[in-house]
mmCIF file of the N, C-alpha and C atoms, coordinates in Angstrom:
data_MODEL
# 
_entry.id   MODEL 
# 
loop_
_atom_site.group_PDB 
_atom_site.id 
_atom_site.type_symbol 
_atom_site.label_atom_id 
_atom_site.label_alt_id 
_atom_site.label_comp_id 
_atom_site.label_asym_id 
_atom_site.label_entity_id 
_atom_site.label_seq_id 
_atom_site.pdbx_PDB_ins_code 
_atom_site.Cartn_x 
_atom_site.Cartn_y 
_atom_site.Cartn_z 
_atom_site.occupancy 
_atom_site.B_iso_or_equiv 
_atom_site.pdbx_formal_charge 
_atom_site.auth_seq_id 
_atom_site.auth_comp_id 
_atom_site.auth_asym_id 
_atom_site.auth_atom_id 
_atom_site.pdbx_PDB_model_num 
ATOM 1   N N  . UNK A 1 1  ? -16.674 5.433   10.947 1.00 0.00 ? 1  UNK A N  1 
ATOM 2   C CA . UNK A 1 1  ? -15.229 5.606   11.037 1.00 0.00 ? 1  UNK A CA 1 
ATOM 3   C C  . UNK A 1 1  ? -14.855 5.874   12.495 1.00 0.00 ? 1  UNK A C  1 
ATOM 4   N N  . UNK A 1 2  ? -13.835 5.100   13.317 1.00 0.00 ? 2  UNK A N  1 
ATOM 5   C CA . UNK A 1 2  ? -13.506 5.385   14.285 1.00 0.00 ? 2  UNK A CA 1 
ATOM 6   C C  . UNK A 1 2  ? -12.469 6.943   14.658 1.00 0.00 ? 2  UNK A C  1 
ATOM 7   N N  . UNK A 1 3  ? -12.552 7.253   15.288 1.00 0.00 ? 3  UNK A N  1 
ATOM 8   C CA . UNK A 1 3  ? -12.137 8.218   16.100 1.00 0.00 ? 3  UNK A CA 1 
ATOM 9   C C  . UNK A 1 3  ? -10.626 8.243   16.220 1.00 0.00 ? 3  UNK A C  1 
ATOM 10  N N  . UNK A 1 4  ? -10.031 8.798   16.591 1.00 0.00 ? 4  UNK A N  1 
ATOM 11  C CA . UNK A 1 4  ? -8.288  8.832   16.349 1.00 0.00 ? 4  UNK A CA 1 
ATOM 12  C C  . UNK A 1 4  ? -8.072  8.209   18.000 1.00 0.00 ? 4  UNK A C  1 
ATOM 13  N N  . UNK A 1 5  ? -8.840  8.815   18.591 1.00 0.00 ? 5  UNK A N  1 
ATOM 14  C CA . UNK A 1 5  ? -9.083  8.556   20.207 1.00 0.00 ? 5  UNK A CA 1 
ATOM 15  C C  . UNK A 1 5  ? -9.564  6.569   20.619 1.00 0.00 ? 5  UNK A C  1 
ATOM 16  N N  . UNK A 1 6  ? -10.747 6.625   19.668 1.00 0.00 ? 6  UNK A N  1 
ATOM 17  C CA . UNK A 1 6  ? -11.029 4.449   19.333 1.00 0.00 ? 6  UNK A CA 1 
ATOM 18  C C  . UNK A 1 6  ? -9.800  3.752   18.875 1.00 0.00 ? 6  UNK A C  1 
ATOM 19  N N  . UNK A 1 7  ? -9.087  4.838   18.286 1.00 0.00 ? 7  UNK A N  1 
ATOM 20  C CA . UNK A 1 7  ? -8.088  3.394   17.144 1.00 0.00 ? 7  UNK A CA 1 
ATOM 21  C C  . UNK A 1 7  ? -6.813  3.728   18.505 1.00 0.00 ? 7  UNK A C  1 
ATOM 22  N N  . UNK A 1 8  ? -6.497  4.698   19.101 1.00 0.00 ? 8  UNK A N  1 
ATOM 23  C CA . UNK A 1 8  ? -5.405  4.289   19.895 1.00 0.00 ? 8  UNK A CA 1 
ATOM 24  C C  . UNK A 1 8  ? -6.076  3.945   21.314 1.00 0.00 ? 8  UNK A C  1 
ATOM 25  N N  . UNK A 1 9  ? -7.439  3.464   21.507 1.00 0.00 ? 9  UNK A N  1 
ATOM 26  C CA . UNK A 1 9  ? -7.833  2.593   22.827 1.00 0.00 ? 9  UNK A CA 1 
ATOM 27  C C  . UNK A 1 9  ? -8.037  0.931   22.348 1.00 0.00 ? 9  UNK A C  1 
ATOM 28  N N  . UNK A 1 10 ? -8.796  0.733   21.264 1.00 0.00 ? 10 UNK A N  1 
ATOM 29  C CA . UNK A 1 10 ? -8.420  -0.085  20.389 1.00 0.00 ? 10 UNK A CA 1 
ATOM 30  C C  . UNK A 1 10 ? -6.777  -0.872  20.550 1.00 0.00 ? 10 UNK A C  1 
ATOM 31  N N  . UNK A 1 11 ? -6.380  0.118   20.167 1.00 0.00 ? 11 UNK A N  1 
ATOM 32  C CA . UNK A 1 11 ? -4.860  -0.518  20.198 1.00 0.00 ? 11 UNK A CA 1 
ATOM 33  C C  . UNK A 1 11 ? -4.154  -1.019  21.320 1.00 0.00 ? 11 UNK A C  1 
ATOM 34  N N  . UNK A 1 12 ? -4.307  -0.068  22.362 1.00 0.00 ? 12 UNK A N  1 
ATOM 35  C CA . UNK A 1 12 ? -3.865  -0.889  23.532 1.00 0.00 ? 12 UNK A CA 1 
ATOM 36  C C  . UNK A 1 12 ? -4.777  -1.983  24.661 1.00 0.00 ? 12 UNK A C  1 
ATOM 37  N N  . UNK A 1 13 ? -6.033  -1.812  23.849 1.00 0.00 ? 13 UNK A N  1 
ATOM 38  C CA . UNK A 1 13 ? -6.598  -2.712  24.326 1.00 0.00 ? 13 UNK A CA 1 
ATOM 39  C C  . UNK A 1 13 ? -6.101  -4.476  23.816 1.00 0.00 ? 13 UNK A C  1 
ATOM 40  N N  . UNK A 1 14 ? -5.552  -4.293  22.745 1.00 0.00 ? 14 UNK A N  1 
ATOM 41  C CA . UNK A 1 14 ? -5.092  -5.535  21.605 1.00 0.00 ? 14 UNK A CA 1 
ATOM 42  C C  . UNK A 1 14 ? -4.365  -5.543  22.401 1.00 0.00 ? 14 UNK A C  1 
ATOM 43  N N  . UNK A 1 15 ? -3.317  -4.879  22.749 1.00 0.00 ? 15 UNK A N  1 
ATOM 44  C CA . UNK A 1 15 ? -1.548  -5.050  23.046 1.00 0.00 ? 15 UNK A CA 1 
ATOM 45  C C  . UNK A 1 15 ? -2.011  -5.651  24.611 1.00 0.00 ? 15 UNK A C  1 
ATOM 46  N N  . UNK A 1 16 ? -2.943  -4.974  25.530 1.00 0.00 ? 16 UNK A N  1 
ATOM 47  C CA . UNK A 1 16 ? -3.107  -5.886  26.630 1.00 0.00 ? 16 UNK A CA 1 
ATOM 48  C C  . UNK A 1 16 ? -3.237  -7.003  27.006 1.00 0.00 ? 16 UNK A C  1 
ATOM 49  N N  . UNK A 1 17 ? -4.607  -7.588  25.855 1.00 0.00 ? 17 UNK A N  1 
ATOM 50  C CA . UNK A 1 17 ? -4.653  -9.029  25.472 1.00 0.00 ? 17 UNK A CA 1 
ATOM 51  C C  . UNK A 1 17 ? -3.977  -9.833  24.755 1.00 0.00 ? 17 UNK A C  1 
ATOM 52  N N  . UNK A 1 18 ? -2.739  -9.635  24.125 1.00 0.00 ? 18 UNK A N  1 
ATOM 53  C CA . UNK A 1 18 ? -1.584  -9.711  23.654 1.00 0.00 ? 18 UNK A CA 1 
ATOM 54  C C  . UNK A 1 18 ? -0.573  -10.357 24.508 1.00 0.00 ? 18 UNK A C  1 
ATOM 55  N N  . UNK A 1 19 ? -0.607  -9.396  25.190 1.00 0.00 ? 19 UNK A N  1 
ATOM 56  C CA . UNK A 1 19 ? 0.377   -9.179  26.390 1.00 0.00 ? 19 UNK A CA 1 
ATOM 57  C C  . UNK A 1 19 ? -0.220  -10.618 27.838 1.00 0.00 ? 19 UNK A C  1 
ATOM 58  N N  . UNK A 1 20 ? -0.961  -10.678 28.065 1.00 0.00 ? 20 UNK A N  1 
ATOM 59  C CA . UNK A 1 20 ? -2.027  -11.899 28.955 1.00 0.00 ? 20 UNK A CA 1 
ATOM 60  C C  . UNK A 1 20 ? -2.390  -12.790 28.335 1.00 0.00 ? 20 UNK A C  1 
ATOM 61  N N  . UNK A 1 21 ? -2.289  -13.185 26.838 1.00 0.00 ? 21 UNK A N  1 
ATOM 62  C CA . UNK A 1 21 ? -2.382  -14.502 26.286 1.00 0.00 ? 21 UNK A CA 1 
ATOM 63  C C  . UNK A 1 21 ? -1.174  -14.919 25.949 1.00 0.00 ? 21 UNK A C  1 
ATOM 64  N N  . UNK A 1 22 ? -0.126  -13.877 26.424 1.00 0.00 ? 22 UNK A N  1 
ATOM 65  C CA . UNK A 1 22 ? 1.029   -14.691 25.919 1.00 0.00 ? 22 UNK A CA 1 
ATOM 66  C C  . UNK A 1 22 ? 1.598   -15.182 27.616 1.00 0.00 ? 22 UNK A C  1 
ATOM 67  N N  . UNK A 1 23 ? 1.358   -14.455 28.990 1.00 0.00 ? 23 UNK A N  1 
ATOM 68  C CA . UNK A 1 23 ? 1.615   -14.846 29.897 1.00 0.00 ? 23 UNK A CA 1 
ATOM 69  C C  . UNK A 1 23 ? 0.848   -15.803 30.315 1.00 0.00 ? 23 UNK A C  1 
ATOM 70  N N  . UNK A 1 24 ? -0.875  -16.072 29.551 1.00 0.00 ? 24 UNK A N  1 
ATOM 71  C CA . UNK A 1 24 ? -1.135  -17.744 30.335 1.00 0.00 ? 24 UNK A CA 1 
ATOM 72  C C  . UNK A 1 24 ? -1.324  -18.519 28.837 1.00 0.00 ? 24 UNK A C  1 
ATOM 73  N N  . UNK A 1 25 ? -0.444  -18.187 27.968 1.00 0.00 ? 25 UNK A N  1 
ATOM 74  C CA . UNK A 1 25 ? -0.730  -19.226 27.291 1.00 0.00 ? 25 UNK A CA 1 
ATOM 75  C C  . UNK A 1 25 ? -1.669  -19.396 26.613 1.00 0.00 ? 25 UNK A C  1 
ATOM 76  N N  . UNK A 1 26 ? -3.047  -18.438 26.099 1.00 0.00 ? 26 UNK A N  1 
ATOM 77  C CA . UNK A 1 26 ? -3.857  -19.155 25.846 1.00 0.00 ? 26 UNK A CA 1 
ATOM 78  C C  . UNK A 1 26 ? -4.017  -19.262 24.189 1.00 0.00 ? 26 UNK A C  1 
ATOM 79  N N  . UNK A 1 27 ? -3.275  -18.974 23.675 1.00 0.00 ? 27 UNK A N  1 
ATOM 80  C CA . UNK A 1 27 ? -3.563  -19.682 22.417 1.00 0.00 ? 27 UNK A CA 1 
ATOM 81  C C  . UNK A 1 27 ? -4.071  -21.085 21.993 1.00 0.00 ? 27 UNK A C  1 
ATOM 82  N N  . UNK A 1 28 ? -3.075  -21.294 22.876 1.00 0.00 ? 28 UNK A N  1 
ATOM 83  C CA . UNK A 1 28 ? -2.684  -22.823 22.558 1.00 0.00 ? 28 UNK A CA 1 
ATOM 84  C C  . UNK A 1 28 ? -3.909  -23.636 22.956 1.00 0.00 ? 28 UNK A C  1 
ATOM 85  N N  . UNK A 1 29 ? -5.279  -23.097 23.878 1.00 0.00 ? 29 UNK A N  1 
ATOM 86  C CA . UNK A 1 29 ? -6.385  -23.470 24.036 1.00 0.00 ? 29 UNK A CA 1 
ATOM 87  C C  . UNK A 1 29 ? -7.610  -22.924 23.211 1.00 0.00 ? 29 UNK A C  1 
ATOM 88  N N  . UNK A 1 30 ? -7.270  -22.411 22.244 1.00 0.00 ? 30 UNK A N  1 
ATOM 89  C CA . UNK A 1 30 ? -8.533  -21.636 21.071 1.00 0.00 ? 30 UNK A CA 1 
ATOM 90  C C  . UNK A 1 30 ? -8.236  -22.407 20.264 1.00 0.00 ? 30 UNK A C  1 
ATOM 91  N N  . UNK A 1 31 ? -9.249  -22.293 19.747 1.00 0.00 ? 31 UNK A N  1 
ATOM 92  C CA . UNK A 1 31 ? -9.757  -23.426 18.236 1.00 0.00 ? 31 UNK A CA 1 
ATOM 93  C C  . UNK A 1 31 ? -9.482  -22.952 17.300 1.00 0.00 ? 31 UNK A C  1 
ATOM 94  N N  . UNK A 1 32 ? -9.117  -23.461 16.273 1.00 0.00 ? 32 UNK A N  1 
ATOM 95  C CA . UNK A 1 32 ? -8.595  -22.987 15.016 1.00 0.00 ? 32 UNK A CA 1 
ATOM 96  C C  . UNK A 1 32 ? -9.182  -21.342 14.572 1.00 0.00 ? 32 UNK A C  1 
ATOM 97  N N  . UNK A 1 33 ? -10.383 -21.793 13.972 1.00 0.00 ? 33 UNK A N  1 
ATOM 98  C CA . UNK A 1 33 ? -11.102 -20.400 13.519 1.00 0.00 ? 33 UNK A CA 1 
ATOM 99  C C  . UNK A 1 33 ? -10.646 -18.971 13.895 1.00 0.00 ? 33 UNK A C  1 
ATOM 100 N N  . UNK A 1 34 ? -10.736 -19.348 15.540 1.00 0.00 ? 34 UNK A N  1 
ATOM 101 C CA . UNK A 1 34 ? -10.479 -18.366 16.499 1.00 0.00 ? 34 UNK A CA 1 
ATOM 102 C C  . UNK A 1 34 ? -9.329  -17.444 16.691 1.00 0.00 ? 34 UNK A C  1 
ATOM 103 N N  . UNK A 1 35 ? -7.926  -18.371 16.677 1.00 0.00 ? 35 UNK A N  1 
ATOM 104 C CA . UNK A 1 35 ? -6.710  -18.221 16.075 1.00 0.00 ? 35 UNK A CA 1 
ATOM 105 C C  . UNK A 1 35 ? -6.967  -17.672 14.976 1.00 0.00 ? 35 UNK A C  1 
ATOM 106 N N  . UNK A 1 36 ? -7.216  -17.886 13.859 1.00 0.00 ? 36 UNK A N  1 
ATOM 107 C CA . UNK A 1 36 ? -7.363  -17.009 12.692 1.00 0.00 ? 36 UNK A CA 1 
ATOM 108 C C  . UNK A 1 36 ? -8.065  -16.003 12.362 1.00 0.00 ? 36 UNK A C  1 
ATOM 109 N N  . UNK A 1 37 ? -9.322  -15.962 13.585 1.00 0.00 ? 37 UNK A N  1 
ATOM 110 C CA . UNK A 1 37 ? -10.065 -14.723 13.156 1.00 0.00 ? 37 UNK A CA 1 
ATOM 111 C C  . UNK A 1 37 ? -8.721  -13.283 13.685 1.00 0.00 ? 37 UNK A C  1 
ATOM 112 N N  . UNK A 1 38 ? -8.313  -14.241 14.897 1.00 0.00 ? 38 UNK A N  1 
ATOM 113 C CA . UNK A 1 38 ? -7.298  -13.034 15.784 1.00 0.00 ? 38 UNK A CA 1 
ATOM 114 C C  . UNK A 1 38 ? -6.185  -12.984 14.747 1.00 0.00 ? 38 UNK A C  1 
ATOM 115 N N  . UNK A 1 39 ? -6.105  -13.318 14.166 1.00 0.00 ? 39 UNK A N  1 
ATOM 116 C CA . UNK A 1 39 ? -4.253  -12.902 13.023 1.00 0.00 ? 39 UNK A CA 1 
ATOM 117 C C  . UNK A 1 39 ? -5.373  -12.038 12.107 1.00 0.00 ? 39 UNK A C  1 
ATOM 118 N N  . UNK A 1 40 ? -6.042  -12.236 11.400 1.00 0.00 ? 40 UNK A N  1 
ATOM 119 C CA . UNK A 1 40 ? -7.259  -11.532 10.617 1.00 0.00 ? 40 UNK A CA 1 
ATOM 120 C C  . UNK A 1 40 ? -6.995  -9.826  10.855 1.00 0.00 ? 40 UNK A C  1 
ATOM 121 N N  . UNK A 1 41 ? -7.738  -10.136 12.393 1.00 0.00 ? 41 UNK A N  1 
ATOM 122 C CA . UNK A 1 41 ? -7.464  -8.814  12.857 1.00 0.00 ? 41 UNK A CA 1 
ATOM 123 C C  . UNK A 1 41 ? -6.015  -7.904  13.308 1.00 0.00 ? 41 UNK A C  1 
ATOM 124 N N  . UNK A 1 42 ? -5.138  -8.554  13.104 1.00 0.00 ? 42 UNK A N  1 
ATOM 125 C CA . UNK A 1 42 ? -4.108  -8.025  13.536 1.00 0.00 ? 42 UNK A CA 1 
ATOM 126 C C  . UNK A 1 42 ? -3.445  -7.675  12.101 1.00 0.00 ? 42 UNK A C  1 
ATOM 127 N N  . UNK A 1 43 ? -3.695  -8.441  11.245 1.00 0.00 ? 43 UNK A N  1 
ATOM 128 C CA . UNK A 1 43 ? -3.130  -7.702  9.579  1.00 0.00 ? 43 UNK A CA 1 
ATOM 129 C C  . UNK A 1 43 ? -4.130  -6.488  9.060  1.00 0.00 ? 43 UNK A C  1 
ATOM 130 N N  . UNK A 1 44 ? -5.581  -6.806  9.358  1.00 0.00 ? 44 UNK A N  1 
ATOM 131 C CA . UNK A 1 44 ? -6.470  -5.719  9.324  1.00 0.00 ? 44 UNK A CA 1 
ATOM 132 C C  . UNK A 1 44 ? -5.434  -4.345  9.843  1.00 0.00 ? 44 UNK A C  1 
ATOM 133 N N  . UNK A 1 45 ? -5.214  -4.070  11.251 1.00 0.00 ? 45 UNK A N  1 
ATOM 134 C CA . UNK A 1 45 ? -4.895  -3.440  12.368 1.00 0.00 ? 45 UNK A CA 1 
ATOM 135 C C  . UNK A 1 45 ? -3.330  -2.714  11.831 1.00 0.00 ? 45 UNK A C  1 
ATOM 136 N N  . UNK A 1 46 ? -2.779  -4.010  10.905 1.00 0.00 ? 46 UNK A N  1 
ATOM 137 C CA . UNK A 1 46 ? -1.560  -3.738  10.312 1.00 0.00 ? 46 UNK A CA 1 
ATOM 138 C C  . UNK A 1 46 ? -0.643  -2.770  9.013  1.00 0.00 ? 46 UNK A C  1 
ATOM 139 N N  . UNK A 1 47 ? -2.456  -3.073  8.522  1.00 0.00 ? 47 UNK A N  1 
ATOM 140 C CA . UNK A 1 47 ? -2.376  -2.828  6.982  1.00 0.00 ? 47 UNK A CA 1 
ATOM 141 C C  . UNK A 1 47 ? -2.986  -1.257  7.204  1.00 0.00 ? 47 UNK A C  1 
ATOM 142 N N  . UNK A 1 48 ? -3.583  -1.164  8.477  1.00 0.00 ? 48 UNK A N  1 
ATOM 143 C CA . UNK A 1 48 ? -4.358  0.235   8.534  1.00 0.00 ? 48 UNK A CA 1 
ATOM 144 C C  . UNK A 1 48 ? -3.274  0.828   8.552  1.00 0.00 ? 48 UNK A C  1 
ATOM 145 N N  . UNK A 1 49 ? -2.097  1.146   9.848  1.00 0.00 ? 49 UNK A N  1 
ATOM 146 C CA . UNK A 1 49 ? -1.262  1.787   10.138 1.00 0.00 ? 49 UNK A CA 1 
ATOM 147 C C  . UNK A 1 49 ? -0.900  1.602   9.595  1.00 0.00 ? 49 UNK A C  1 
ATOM 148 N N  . UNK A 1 50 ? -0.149  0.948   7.936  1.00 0.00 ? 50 UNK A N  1 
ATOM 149 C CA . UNK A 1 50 ? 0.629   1.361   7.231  1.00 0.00 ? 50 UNK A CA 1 
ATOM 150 C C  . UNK A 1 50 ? 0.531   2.271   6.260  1.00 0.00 ? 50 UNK A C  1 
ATOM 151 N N  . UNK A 1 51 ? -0.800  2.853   6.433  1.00 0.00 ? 51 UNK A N  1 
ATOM 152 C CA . UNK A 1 51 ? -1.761  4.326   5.123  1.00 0.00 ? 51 UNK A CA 1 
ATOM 153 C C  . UNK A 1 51 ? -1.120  5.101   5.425  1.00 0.00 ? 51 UNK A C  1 
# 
């Protein structure tokens, strides 16, 4: 079980890379899977904070 301290470095570690794939774009260069593993994790991430 992560740490209260992991899930909010965790978190802004997401929101950084978030934040830099949306300024170069790079979605739009990942392969399917990849794209979906990353939404995966972000409903994971979603569904936590909503307990």
């Amino acid at each position: 079980m992560a740490t209260t301290k992991q899930r909010a470095a965790a978190r802004r570690n997401v929101e950084h890379a978030q934040a830099a794939a949306k300024d170069q774009q790079t979605l739009k260069h990942l392969d399917r899977s990849t794209r979906s593993d990353l939404g995966k994790d972000e409903l994971k991430r979603a569904v936590a904070d909503a307990r």
